[in-house]
N, CA, C and O atoms as a DFTB+ gen file, in Angstrom:
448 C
 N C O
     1  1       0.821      -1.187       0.000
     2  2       0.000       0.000       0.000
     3  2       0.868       1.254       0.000
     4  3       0.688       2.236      -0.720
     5  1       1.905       1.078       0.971
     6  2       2.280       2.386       0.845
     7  2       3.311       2.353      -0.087
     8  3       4.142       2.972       0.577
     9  1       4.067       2.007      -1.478
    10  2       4.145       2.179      -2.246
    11  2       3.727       2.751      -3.665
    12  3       4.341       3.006      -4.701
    13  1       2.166       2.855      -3.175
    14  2       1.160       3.253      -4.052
    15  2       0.669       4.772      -3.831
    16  3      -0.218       5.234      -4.549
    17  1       1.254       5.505      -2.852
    18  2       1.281       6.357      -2.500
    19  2       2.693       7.454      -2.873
    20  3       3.861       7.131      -2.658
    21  1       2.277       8.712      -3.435
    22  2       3.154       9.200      -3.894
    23  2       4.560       9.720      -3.005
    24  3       4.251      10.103      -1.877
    25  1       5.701       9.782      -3.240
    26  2       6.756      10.024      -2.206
    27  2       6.835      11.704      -2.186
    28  3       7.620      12.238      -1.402
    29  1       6.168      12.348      -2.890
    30  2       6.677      13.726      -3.189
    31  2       5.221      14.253      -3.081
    32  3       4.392      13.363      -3.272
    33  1       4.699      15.493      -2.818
    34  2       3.635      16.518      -2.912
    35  2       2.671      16.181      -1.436
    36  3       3.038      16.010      -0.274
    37  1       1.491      16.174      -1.979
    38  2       0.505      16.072      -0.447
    39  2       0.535      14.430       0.379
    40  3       0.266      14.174       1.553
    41  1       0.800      13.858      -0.305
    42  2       1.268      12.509       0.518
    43  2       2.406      11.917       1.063
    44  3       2.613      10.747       1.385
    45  1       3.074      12.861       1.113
    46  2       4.441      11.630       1.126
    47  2       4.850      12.144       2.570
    48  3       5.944      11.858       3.057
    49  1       3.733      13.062       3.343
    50  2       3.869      12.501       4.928
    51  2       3.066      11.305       5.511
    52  3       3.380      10.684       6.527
    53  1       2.163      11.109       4.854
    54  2       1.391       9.458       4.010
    55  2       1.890       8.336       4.475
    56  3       1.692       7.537       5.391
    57  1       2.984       8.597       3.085
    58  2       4.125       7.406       3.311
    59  2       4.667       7.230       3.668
    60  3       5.232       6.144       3.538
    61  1       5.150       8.490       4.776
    62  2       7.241       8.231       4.906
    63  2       6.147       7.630       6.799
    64  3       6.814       6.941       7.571
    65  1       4.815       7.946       7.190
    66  2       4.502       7.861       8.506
    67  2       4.064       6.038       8.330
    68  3       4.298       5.253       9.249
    69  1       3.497       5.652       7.174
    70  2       3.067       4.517       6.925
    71  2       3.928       3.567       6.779
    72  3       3.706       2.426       7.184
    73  1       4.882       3.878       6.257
    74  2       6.732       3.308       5.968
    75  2       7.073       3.240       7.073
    76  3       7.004       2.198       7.724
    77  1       7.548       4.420       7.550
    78  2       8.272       4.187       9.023
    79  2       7.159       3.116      10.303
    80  3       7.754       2.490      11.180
    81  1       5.702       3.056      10.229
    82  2       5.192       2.165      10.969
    83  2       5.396       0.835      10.399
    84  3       5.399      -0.116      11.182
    85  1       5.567       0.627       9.145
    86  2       5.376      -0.880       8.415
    87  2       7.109      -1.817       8.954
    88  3       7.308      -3.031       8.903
    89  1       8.092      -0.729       9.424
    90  2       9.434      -0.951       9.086
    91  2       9.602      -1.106      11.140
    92  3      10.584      -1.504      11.767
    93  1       8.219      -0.610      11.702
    94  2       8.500      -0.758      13.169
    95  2       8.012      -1.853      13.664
    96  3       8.403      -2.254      14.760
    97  1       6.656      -2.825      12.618
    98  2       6.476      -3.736      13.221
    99  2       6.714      -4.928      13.080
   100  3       6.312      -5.833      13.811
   101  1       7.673      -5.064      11.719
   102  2       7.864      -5.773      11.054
   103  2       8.885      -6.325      11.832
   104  3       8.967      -7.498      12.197
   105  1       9.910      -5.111      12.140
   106  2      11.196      -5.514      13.463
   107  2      10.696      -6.040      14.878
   108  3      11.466      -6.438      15.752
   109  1       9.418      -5.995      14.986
   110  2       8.592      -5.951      16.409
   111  2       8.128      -7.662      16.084
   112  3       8.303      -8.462      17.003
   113  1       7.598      -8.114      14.887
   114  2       7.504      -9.055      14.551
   115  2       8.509     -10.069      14.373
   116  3       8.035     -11.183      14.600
   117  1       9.854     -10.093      14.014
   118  2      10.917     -10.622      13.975
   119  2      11.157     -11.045      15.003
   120  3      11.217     -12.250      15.248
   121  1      11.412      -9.797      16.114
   122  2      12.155      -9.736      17.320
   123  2      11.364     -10.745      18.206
   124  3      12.021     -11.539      18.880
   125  1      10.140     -10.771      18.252
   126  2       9.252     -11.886      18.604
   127  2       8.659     -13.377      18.210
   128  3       8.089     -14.268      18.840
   129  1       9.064     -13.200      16.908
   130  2       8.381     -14.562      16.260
   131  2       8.958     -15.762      16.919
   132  3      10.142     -15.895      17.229
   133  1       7.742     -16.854      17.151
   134  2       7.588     -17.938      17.525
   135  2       8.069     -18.665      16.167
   136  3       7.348     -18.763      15.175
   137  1       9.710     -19.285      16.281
   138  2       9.857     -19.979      15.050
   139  2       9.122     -21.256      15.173
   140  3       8.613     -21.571      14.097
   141  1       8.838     -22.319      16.388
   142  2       8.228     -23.462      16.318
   143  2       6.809     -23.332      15.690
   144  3       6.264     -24.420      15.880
   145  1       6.357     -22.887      15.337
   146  2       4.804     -22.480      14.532
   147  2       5.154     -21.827      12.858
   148  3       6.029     -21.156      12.311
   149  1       4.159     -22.353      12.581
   150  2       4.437     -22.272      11.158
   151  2       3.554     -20.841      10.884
   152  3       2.614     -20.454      11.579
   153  1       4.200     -20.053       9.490
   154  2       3.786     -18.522       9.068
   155  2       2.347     -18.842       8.414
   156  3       2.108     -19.832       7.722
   157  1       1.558     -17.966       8.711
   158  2       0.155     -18.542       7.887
   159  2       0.327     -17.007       6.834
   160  3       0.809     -15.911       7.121
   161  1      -0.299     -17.523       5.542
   162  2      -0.148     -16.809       4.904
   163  2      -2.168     -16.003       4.594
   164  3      -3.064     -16.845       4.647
   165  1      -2.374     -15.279       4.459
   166  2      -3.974     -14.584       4.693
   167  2      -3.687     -14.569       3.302
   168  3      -2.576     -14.689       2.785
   169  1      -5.348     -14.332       2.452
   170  2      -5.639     -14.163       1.448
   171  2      -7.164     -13.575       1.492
   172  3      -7.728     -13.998       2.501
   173  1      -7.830     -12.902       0.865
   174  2      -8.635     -11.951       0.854
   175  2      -9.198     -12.118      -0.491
   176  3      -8.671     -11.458      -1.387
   177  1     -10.133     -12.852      -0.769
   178  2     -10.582     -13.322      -2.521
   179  2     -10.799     -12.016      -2.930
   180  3     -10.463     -12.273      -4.087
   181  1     -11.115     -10.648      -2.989
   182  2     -11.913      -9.807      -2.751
   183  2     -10.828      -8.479      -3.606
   184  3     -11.242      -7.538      -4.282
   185  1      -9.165      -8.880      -3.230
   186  2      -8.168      -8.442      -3.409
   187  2      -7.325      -9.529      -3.712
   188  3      -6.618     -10.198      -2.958
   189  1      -7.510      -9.610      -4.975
   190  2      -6.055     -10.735      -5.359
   191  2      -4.392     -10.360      -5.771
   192  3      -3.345     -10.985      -5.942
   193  1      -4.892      -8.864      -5.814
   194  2      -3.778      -8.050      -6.571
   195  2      -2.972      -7.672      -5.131
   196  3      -1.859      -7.194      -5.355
   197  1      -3.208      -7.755      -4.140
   198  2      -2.544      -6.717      -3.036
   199  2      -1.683      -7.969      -2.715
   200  3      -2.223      -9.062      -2.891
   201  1      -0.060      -7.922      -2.143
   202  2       0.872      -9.001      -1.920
   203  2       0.868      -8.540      -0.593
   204  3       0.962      -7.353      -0.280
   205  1       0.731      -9.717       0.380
   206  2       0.709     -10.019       1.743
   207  2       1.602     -10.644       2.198
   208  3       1.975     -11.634       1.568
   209  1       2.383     -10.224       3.684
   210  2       3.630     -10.987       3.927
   211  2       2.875     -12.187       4.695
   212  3       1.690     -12.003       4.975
   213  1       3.467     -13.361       5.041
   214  2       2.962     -14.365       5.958
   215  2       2.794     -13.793       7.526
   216  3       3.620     -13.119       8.143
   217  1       1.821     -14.139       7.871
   218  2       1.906     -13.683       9.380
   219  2       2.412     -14.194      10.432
   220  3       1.638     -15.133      10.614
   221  1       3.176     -14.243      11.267
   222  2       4.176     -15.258      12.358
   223  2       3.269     -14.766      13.244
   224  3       2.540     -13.799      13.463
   225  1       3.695     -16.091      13.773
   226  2       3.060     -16.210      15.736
   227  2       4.121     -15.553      16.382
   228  3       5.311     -15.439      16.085
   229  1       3.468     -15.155      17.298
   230  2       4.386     -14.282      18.980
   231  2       4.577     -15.479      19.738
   232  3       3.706     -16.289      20.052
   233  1       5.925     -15.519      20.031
   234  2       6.100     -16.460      21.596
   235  2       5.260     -15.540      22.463
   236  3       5.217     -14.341      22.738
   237  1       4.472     -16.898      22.832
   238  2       3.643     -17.120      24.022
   239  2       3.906     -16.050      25.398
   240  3       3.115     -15.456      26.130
   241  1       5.644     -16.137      25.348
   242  2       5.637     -15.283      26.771
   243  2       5.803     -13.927      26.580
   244  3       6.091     -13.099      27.445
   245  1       5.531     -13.668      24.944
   246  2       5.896     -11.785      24.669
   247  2       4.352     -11.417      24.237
   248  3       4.325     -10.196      24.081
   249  1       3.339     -11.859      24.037
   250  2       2.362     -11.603      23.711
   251  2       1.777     -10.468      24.095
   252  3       1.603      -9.609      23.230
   253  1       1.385     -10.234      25.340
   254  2       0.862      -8.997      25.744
   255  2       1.838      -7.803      25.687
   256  3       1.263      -6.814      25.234
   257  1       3.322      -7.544      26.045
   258  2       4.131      -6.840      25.374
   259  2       4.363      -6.547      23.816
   260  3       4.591      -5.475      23.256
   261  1       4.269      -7.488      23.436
   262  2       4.011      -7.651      21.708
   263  2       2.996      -6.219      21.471
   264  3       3.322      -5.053      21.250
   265  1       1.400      -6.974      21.649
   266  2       0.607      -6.237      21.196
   267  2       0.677      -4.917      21.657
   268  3       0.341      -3.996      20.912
   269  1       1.143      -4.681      22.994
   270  2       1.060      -3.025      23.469
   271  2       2.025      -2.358      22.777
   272  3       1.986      -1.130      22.697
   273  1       3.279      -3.294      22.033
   274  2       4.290      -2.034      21.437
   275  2       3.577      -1.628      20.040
   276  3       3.515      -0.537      19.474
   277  1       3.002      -3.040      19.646
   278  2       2.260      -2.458      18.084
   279  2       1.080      -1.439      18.407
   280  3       0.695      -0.511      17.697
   281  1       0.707      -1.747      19.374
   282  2      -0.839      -0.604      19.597
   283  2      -0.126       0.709      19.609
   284  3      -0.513       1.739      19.057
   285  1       1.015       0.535      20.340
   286  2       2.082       2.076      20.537
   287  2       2.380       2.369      19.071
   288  3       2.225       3.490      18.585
   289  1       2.866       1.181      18.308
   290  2       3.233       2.089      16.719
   291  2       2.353       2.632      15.980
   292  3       2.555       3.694      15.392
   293  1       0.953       1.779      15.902
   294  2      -0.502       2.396      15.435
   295  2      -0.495       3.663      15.978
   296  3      -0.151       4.533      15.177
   297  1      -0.832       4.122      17.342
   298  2      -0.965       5.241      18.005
   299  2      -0.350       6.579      17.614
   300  3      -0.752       7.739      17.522
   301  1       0.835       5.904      17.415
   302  2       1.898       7.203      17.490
   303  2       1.561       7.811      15.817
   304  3       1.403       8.999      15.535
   305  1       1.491       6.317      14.568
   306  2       1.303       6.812      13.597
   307  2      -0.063       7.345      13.282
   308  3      -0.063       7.574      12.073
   309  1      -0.763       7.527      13.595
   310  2      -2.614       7.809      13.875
   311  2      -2.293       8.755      14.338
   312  3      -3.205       9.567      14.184
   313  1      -1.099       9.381      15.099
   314  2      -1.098      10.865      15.416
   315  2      -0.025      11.676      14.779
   316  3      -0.058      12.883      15.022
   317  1       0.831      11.268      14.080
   318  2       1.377      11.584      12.875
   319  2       0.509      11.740      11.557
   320  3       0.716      12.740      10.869
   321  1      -0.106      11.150      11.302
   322  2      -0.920      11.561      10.031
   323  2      -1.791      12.894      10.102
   324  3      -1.699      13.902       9.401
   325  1      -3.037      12.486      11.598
   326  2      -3.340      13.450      12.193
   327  2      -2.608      15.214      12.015
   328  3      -3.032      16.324      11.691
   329  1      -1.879      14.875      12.256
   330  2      -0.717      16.312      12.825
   331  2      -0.340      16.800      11.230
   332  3      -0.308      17.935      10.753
   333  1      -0.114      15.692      10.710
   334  2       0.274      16.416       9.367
   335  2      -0.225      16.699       8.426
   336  3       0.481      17.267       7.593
   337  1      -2.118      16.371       7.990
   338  2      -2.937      16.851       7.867
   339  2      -3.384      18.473       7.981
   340  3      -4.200      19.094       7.301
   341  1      -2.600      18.889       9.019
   342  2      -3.481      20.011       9.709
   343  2      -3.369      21.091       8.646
   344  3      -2.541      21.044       7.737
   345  1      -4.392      22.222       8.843
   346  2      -4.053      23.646       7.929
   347  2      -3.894      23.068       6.450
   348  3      -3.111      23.622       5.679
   349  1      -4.603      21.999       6.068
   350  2      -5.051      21.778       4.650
   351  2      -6.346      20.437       4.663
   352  3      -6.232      19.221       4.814
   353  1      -7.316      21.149       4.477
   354  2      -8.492      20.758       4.215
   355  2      -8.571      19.650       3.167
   356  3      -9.169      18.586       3.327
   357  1      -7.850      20.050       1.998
   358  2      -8.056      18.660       1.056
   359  2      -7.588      17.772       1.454
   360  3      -8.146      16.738       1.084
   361  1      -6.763      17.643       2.085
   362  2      -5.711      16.284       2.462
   363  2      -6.509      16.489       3.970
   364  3      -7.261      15.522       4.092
   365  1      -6.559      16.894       4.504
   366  2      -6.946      16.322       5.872
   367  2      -7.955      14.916       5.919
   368  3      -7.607      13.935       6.577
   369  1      -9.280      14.944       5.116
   370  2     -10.113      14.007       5.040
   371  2      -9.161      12.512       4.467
   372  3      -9.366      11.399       4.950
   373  1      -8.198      12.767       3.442
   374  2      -7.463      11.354       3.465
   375  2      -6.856      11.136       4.411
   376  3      -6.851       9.950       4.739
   377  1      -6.139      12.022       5.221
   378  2      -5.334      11.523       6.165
   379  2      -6.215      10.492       7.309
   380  3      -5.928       9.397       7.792
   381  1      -7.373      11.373       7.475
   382  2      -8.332      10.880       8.600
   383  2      -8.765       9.437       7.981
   384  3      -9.014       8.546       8.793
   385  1      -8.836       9.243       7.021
   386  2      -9.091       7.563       6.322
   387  2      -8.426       6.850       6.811
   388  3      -8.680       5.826       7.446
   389  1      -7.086       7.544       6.445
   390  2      -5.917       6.234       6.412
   391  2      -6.017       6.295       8.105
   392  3      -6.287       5.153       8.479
   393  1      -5.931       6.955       8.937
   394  2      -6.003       6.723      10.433
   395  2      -7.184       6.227      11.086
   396  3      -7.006       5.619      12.142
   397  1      -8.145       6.345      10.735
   398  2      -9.038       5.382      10.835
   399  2      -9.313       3.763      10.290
   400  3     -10.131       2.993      10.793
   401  1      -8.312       3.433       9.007
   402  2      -7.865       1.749       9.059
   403  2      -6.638       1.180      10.023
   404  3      -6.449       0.136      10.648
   405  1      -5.908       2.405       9.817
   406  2      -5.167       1.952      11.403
   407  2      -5.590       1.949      12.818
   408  3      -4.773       1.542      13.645
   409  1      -6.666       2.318      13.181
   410  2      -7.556       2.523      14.204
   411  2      -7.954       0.799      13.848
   412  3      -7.563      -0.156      14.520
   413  1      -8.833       0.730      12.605
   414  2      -9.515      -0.792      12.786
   415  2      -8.423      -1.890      12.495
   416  3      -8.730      -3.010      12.085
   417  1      -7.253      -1.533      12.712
   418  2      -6.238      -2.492      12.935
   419  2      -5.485      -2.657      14.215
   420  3      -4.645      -3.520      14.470
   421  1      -5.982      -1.549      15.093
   422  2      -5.730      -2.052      16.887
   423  2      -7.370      -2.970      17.142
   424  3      -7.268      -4.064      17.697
   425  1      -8.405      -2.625      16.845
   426  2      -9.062      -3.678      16.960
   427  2      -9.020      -5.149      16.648
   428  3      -9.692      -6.010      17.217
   429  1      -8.310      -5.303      15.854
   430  2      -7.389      -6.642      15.567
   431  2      -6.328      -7.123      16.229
   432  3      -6.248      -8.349      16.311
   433  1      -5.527      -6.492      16.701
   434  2      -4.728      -6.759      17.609
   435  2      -5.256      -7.159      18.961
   436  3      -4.839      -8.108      19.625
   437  1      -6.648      -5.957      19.441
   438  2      -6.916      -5.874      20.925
   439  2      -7.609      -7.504      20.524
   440  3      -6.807      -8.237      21.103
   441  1      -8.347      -8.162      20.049
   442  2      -8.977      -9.145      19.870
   443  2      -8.406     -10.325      20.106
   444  3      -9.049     -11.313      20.461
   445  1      -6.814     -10.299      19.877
   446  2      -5.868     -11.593      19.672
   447  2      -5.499     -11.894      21.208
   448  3      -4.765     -12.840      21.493
């Protein structure tokens, strides 16, 4: 996704906030993965075109630390977009999109 987003003009505080979260949990995911469990890979009939990484399990004993640092990277980036939105009306309403699917992606987390 955030490749599809331009690096230069009204988005590319967009990307560089969507980038820098994709690049925090990905290390958050590593740093935790349960290698004895196998990566499940998600698919979405709905979207065949979008490429999805496999999803790893959390060891068991980082789980609730796990999820509070990703809820922290959501957060922080949900208030980065927020912030950089401001004092422009056209872009504000995308920004508020994209922070509102990251919003319904701590509901996914809080659920696990």
């Amino acid at each position: 996704m955030v490749q599809k987003l331009p690096a230069h003009g009204e988005y590319a505080a967009a990307r560089e906030a969507l980038a820098t979260a994709s690049a925090e949990l990905a290390s958050l995911s590593r740093q935790n993965r349960d290698n004895s469990q196998p990566r499940l890979r998600i698919t979405v009939q709905a979207d065949s075109e979008t490429k999805r990484r496999p999803v790893s399990a959390v060891k068991p004993e980082t789980v609730a630390e796990t999820n509070a640092k990703a809820l922290a990277i959501l957060e922080d980036t949900t208030t980065v977009l927020l912030r950089s939105a401001e004092g422009n009306n056209d872009v504000a309403l995308h920004y508020q999109r994209i922070a509102q699917a990251l919003n319904s992606s701590k509901v996914l987390l809080r659920s696990s």
